[in-house]
C-alpha positions in Angstrom: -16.3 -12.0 -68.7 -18.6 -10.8 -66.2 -16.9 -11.9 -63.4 -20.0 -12.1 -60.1 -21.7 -14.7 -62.8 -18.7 -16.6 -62.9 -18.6 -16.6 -59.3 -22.4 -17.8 -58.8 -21.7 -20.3 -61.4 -18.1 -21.6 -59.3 -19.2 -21.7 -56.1 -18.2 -24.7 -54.1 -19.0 -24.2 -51.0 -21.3 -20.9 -49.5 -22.1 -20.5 -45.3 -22.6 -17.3 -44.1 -24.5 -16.5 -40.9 -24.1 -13.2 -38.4 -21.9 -15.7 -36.5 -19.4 -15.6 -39.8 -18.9 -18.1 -42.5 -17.3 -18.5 -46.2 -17.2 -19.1 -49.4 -15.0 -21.3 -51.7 -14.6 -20.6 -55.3 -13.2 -23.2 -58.4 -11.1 -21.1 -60.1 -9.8 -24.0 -62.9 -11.7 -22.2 -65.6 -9.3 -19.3 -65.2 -6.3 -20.1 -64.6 -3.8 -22.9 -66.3 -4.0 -24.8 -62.9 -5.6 -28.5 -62.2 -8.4 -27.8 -59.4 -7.5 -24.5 -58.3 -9.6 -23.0 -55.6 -10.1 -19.4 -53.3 -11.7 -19.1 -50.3 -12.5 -16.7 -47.9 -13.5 -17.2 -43.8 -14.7 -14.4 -41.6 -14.6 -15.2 -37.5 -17.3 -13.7 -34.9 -15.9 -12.8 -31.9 -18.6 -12.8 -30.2 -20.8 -9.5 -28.7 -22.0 -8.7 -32.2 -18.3 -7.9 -32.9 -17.4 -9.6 -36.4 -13.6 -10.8 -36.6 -10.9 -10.4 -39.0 -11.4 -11.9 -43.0 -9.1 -14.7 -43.9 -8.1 -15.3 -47.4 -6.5 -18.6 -48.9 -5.6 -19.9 -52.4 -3.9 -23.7 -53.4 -1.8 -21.4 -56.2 0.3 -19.2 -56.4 -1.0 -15.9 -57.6 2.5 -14.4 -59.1 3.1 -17.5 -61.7 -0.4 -17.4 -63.1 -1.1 -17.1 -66.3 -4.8 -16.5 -67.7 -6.0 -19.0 -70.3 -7.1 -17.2 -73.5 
């Protein structure tokens, strides 16, 4: 699989400015979950100073299973 296609293809949701912004990814396809999703957020602190990345996910990555 050629996984940065897959990501163009599943993205939900893309804002990304030199304030911050995020991305949210359908990851359904992948995994044997109904509507499972990743995102990702970065902050600005302000100054030019970029803040910390934050990460989420509606599954649980330990109990998934790939579908083959």
């Amino acid at each position: 699989m050629k996984y940065l296609q897959y990501i163009e293809d599943n993205t939900l949701r893309l804002e990304v400015s030199r304030r911050g912004g995020g991305v949210e990814i359908d990851c359904t396809s992948l995994f044997n979950i109904d509507n499972a999703k990743m995102a990702a957020y970065q902050n600005y602190l302000g100054g030019g100073i970029a803040g910390a990345v934050q990460v989420n996910a509606n599954f649980k990555p330990k109990k998934l299973q790939l579908k083959l």
